[in-house]
N, C-alpha and C positions, 0 to 999 in steps of 0.2 A: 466549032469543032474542038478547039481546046477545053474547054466547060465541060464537055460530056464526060470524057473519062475520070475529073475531078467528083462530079455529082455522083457516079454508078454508086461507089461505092459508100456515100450516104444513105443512097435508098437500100440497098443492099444488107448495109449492117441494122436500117428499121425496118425492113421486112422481117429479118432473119429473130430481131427481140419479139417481132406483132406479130409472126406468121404462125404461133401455138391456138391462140385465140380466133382466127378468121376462117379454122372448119366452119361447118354444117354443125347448128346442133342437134345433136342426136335425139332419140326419143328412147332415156333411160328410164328402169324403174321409178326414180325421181318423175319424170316426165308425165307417167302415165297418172302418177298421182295427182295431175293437175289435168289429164285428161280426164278422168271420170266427171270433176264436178261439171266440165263443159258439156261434155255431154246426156250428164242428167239435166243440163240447162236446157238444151235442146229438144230432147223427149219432153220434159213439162213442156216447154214452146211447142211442140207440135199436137201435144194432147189439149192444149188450150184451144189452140187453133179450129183442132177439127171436133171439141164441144160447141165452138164458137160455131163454125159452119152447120153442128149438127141443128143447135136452137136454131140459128137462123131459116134455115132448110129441112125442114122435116121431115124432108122426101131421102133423102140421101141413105144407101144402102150401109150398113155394115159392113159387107165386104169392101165398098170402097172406102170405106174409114179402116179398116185393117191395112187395106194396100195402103194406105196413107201411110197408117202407121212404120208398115214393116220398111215402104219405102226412105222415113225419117232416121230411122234406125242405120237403115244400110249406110245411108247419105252422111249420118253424123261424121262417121272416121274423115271421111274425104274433105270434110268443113274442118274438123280440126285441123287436118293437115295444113290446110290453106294458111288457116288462122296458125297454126303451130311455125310456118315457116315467118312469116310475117312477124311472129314475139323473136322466132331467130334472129331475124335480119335487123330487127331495132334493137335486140341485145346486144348483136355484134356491132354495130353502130355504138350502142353504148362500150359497151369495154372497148372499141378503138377508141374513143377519145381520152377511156379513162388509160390507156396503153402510152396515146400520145400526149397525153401529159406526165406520165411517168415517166417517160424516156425522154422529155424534156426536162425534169428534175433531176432524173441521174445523169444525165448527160452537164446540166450547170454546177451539178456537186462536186467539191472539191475534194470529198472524201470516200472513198476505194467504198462502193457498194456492190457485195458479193451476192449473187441467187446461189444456191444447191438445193440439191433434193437431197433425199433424207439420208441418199449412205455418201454425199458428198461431191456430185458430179455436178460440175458450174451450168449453170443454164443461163444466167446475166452476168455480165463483165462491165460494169461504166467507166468511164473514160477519166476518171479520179483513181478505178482501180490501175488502168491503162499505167497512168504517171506513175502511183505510188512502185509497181511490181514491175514493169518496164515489159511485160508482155500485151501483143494486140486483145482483144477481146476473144476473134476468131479461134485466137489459140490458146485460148481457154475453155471457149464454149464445148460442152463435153467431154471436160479432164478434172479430176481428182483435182481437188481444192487443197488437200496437203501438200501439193508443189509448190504452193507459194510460203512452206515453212520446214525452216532447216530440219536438218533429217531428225536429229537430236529430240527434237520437238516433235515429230508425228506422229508417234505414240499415243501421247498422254494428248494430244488435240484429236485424233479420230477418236477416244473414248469420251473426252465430251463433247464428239458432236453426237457420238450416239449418243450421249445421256440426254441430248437436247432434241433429237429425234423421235425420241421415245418418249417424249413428255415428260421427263424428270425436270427438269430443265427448260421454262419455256422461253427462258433469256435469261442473258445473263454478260455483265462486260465483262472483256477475256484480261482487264488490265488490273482487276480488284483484286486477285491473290498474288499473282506473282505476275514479274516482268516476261511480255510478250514480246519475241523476237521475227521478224519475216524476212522471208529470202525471194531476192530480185532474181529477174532472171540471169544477171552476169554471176550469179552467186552470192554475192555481199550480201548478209542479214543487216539489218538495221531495229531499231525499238521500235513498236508499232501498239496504240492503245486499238480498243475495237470493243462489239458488242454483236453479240447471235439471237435473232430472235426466230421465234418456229413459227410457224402457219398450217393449218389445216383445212382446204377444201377439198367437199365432197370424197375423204378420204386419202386425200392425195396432201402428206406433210412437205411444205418449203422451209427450208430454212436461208433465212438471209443475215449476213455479216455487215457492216457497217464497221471500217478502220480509217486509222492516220496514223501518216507519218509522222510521228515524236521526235523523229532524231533532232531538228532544230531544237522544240522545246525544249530538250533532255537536256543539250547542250546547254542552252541557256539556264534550265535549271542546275546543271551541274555547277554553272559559271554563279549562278546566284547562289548557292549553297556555300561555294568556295570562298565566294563575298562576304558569306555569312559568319563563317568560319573564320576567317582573316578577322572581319568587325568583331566577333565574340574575341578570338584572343586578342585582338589588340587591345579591347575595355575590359578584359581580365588583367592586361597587363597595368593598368593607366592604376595610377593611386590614388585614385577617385570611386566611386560610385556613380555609375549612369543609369538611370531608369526611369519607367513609363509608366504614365497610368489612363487609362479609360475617364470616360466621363464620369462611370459610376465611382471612381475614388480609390479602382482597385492597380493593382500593380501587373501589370504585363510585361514589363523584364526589370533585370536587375542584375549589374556586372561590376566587377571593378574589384577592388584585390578590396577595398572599404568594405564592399559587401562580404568578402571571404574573411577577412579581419572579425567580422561579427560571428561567425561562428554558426550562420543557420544557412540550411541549406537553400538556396535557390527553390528548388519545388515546393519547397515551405511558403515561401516569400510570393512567388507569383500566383495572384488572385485572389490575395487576402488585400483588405483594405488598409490605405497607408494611415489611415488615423490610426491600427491597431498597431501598426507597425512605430510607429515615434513617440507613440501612449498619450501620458498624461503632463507632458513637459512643458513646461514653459520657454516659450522662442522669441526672439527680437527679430526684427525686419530691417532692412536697410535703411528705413527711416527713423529706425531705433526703437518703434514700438512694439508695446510685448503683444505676441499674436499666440493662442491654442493651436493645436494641432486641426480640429477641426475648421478654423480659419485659415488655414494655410492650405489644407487639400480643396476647400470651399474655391478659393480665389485662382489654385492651380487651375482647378478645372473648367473656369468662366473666362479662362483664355490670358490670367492676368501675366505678367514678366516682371520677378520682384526676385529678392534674394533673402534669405532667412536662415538664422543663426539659432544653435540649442546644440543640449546633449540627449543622444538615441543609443540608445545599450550601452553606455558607459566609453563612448565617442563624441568628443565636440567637433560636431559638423558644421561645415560653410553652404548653402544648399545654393544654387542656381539654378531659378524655376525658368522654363516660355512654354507658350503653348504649343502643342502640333495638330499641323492640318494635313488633308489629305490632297492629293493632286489638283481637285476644284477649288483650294483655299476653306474645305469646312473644318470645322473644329472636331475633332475625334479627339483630344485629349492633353496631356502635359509630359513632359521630358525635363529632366533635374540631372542636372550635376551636382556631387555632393563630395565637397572636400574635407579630409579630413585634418583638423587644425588643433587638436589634439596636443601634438609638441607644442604649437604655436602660442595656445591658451595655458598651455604650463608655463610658458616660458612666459610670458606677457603674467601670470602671476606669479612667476617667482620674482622678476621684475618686478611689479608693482610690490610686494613685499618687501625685498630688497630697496625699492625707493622711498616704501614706508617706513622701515628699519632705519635707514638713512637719513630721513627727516625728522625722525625722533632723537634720534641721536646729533645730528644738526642743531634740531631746536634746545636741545637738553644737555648740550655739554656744557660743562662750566664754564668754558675760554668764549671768548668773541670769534667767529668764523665767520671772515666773509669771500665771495669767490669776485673776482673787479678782473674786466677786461683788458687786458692788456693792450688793446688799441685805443682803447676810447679812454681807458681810467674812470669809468663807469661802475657801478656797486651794481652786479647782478643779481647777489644773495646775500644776504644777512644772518644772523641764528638770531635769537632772544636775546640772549647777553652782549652780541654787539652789540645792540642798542641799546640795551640798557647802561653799559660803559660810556656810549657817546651823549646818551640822554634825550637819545631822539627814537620814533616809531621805523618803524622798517620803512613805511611807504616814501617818511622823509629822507630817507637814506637812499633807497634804489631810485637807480639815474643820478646820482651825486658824481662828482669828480670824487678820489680818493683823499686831494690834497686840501678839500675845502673846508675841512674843521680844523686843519694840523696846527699849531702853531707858528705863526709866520717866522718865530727864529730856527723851525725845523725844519720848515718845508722844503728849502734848498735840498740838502742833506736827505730826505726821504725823496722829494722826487728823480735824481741821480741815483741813489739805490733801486728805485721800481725801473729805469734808464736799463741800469745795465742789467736787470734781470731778465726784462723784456728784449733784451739783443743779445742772451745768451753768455755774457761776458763774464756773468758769475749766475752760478746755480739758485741759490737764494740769497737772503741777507737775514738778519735779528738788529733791532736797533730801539730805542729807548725812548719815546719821544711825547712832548706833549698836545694834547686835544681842548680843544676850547667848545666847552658844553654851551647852549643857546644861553644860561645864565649869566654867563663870565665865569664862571669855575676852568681850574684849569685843571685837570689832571693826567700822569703819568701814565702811557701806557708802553707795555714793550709789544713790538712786534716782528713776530718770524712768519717772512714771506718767500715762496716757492712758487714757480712756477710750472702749470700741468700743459699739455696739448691734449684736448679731449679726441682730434681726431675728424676728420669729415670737414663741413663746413662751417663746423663749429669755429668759433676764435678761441685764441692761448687765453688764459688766465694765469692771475694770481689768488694763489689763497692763503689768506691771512688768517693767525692765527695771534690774539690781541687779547692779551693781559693786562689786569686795573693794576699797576705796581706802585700807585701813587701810598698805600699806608706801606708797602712793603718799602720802599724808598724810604718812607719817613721813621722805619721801624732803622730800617738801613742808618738814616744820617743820626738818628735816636743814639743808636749802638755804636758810632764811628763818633761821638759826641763823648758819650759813657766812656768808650773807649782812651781817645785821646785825656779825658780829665783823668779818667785812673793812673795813664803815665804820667800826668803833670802831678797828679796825686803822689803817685809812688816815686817822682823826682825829688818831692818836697817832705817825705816820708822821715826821710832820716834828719833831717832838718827841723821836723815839729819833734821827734824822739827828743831829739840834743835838747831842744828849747824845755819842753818837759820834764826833760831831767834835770836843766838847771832852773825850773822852776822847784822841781820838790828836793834838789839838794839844797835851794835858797831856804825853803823852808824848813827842812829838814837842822840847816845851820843855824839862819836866825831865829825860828820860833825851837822848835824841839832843841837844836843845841843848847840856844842861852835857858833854857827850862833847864836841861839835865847840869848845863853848868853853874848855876845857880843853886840847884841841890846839891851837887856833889862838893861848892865852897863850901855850903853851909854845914854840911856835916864832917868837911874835913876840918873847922872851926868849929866844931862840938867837938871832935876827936883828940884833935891838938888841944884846945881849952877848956875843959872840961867847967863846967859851973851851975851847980844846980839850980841857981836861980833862972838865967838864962837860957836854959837846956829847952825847958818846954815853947818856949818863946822862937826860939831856932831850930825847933824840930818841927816845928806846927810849918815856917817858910818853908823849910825842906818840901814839908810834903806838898805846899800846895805848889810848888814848883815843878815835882813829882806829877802832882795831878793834871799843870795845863799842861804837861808835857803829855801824860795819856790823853788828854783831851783834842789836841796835836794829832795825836798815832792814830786814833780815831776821825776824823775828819778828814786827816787826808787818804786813808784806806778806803774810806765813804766815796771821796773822791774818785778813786781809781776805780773802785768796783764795790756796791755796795754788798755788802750781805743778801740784804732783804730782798734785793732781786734775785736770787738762787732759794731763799727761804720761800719767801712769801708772793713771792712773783713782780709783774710791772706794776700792778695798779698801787700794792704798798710801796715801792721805792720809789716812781714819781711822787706818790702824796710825802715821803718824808724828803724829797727834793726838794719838790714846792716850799715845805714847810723852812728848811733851812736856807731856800733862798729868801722864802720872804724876811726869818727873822734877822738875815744879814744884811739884806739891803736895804729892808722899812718900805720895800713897794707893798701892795696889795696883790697878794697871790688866792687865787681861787683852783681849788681842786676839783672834778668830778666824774668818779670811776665805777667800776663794779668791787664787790669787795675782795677781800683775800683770798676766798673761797673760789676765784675763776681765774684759770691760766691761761696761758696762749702759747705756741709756739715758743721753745727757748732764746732759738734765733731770732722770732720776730719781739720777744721782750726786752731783747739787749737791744734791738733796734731802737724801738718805741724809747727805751733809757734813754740812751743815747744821744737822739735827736730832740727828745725834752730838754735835757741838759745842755745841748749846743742853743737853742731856740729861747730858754728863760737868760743863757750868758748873754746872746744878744740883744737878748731885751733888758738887760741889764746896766750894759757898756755900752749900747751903741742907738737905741731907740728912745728914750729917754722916757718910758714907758712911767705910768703910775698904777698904772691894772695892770692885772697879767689872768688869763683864765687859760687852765688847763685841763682838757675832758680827752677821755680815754674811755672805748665804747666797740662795743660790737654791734655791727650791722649786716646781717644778713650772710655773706660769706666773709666778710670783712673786718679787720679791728683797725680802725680808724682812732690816729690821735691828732688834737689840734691843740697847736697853743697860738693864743693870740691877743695881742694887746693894741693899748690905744697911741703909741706911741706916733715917734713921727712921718715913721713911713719913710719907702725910697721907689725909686723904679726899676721894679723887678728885671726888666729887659737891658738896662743897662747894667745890674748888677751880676745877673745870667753873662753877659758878656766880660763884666771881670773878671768872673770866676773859669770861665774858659779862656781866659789870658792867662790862669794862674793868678794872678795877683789877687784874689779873696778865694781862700780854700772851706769857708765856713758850710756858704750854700754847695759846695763841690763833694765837701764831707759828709751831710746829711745824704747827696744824691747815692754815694757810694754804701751809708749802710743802710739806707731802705733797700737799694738796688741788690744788696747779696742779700736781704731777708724775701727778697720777690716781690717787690715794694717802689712806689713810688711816692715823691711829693712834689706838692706842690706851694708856692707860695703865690699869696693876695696879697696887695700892697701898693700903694703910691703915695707920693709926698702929701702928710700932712694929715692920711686917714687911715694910719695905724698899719700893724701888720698879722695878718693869719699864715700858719705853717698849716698844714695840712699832707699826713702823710697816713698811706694806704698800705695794706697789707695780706694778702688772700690770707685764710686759713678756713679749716673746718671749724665746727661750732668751738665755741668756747668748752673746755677740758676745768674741771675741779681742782682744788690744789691736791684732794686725796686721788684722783685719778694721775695726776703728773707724779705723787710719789713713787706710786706704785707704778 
């Protein structure tokens, strides 16, 4: 009893879709058109028949073959009828099952399937339209199909249902121009896609609609646009480039402010192939080999995950390649992140030029630089010139201790300096000290050490900064040498004057006085005594007393400064040196010069005098010499004189030493005037094998005596 009033109205609502089709069919003009040929099929079957009876029976009247006839005739209608209801009944048979399986397809469809006829009156309602529009079928079946669309809208929809009524239009989905709205029956419209198609039998046009419910998808696609939207400007914001390529190589998006940095537009860029896009450059790969353009979109698109470096429009990019699949894990294509590194590669070469700049100048300064750790006392760096001061290769040097070449009287002394610098206690220091080269040389070096904190994990340093000061040192003690003799020199200054003076007033009294006083008896004893015999006898002593006395005046003038050296320059007044020393003392003197014609320096010819004349007294007085050679010569920038004999020699080292006691100012004298002509000498010598002076002299070439006059 419960079941039945459930059931009624299932059968009910498929009577009411079946009950158009389960008439009687009629017998329309159509019909008859199919009645003729039956019943011309009939007429021949009866005219067959009653030839067939004629031959066989040859008695048979005509008139009963005419009743035959007329009787087939009459008969036909009533056989078609028979026959006409019988194709009804298996028709109707047919369209119910083709009805019951319709209405079992709209009935499982999910999607609102509308019947009207052609000005729009619903004749089907299924039970998808049911859900979507929220009316029963019932109450729709024979109502205006515009109810189910807001009023706004039923306009512009009853004209194209007549366009699709009238065959303009045999279908068409209502969702391909514009957005399609439908109104439930609580009123609420909601989005709805759909499609109208027309039908025409026997005259009679259906049109059926076919819609869905959108609002979920809308929704979601709103939701996924909104997503879309969000991802686009989030990767317009990223300072990156993001994008995609297809398998064919081409590009299907492309975001990131990198991409807007370049200057081209987006619609430019998507669908052109990325080889056109990064040209003809040359790129390194994370394994550092250099890869083209077309091997780099090659291996994108084979699924590879690699990272590749280059410049694209006047950008150094960082690229990060992987492949992308789709939700089954296939391959459709690659996705790149591309950084732009740009400052990064600027700065990474102005760095490395700045480290190049650095190291040239490291390598190429004049001073020793080296950089030693202040933890270890370890050599981190070296330049050229420190090692070449120490006499060792770099390689020998880094990883050294600082104090392992110092000299062990210094090393105390410099490792308490590197002590306190290293703990801050003093900024730097400077100190003087010496280094012991692999040879055994020792040499001088100074050095000024600071310390830096590079910072990070780096360790502090020291950097040294090491100068060769060993000839400066020795130019140092040279000139504090010079120096001190010149005060012993000009202590003893007035004391050789005095001696000098009472040398040439000695001679001045005994030789030139008793000359002129010897004249001047002898003529005051002609003056007083006059006597002619006598006269010429006592005037002849006169004068020759007169004469050694010029001969006196002359010699010691020679002495003091000769003429010839203002006349005729050095080389004549050494040769008449030589010459008067040889003929006073009976040594063998040897002269050889250039001639009169070549001068030198003024200053360095009184030199040259000077140190001839102290050099042949020595060899005179003090060496017991019996040769003497004196040569006076230009060499190259140089006027070089040498005097030297065979005498008996001394040693020079101990004689150097008296004379920086002061006690022998001979060798202290020459040092002093070669040294104000810009000059040095030197002496060769030891007991027993003679002695050589040798004293130097820059100048330019050698000058003419007609050139020095003028």
């Amino acid at each position: 009893m419960g079941s039945a009033p459930m059931a009624k109205p299932e059968v009910k609502k498929l009577v009411l879709k079946v009950t158009p089709y389960a008439t009687p069919v009629p017998v329309t003009p159509g019909r008859w058109r199919r009645y003729l040929p039956t019943a011309l099929i009939v007429l021949v079957a009866e005219a067959l028949t009653l030839a067939a009876k004629a031959m066989l029976r040859p008695g048979i009247e005509m008139d009963a073959l005419l009743d035959t006839a007329i009787a087939a005739v009459v008969a036909s209608p009533f056989i078609w009828m028979v026959v006409s209801r019988q194709l009804a009944r298996t028709e109707e048979g047919v369209q119910l099952r083709a009805d019951a399986r319709l209405a079992t397809i709209l009935a499982a469809s999910i999607d609102g399937i509308i019947t009207t006829t052609a000005d729009g009156m619903v004749t089907r309602f299924n039970a998808g339209a049911e859900k979507i529009f929220g009316y029963e079928a019932a109450e729709m079946i024979g109502r205006s199909v515009h109810m189910l669309l807001p009023e706004a809208a039923r306009d512009r929809h009853e004209a194209h249902v007549r366009a699709v009524a009238a065959g303009r239009n045999t279908s068409r989905a209502m969702s391909q121009a514009r957005a399609v709205r439908g109104r439930r029956k609580d009123g609420t419209t909601f989005p709805l896609e759909g499609s109208i198609s027309r039908t025409e039998v026997a005259g009679e046009v259906t049109l059926t609609a076919i819609v869905r419910d959108v609002t979920q998808r809308q929704r979601v696609e709103d939701d996924l646009r909104e997503t879309r939207n969000r991802l686009t400007a989030v990767l317009q914001g990223l300072p990156v480039a993001v994008w995609t390529l297809d398998l064919d190589g081409r590009l299907t998006m492309a975001e990131g402010q990198v991409v807007d940095a370049m200057g081209v537009a987006k619609s430019e860029l998507i669908g052109q192939p990325m080889v056109d896009l990064i040209g003809t450059g040359v790129f390194s790969d994370h394994e550092e080999r250099t890869v083209g353009a077309r091997e780099i979109v090659d291996r994108a698109i084979r699924g590879e995950q690699f990272v590749f470096a280059g410049r694209v429009r006047g950008f150094w990019l960082e690229s990060h390649v992987a492949p992308q699949r789709d939700a089954r894990g296939e391959l459709i294509g690659a996705i790149g992140v591309s950084i732009n590194v740009s400052e990064r590669v600027q700065a990474h070469e102005a760095r490395r030029q700045s480290e190049a700049l650095f190291t040239a100048c490291f390598d190429a300064a004049p001073v020793g630089i080296a950089l030693i750790d202040v933890a270890t006392g370890m050599h981190v760096a070296v330049n050229r010139r420190f090692a070449q001061i120490a006499a060792r290769t770099s390689n020998d040097i880094l990883g050294r201790a600082d104090l392992s070449y110092v000299h062990p009287d210094d090393r105390a002394r410099a490792a308490e300096l590197s002590l306190q610098v290293g703990r801050h206690a003093i900024p730097s220091y400077q100190m003087d000290k010496r280094w012991i080269r692999p040879d055994g040389e020792v040499v001088w070096v100074r050095v000024a050490a600071t310390r830096i904190d590079p910072g990070g994990s780096a360790h502090p340093l020291h950097v040294q900064i090491v100068e060769d000061v060993t000839e400066r040192l020795a130019v140092q003690r040279d000139l504090e040498h010079a120096r001190e003799g010149l005060r012993r020199l000009s202590r003893r200054l007035p004391t050789i004057q005095e001696a000098e003076r009472r040398t040439i007033a000695k001679e001045l009294h005994d030789e030139l006085g008793q000359a002129l006083s010897a004249a001047k008896i002898s003529l005051d004893s002609i003056q007083r005594f006059p006597d002619a015999d006598t006269a010429p006898d006592r005037i002849a002593a006169s004068a020759q007393s007169v004469a050694r006395a010029l001969a006196q005046v002359r010699s010691l003038s020679l002495t003091l400064r000769p003429a010839l050296l203002d006349d005729l320059g050095a080389a004549a007044a050494i040769r008449w040196l030589v010459e008067e020393h040889a003929r006073l003392s009976g040594l063998v003197m040897v002269f050889r010069g250039p001639g009169a014609d070549v001068r030198f320096d003024s200053d360095v010819e009184i030199a040259c005098f000077r140190i001839a004349q102290a050099a042949l007294a020595n060899a005179e007085r003090h060496a017991g010499a019996t040769r003497v050679e004196v040569i006076l010569e230009a060499v190259g920038d140089e006027v070089v004189l040498i005097v030297a004999d065979d005498g008996r020699g001394f040693d020079v080292r101990a004689a150097r030493e008296r004379a920086d006691a002061g006690e022998s100012l001979g060798m202290l004298g020459m040092d002093e005037r070669a040294s104000l002509a810009g000059g040095h000498v030197d002496w060769e010598s030891a007991p027993g094998k003679g002695t050589t002076v040798r004293a130097r002299f820059p100048t330019a070439r050698p000058a003419s005596a007609k050139e020095m006059r003028s």
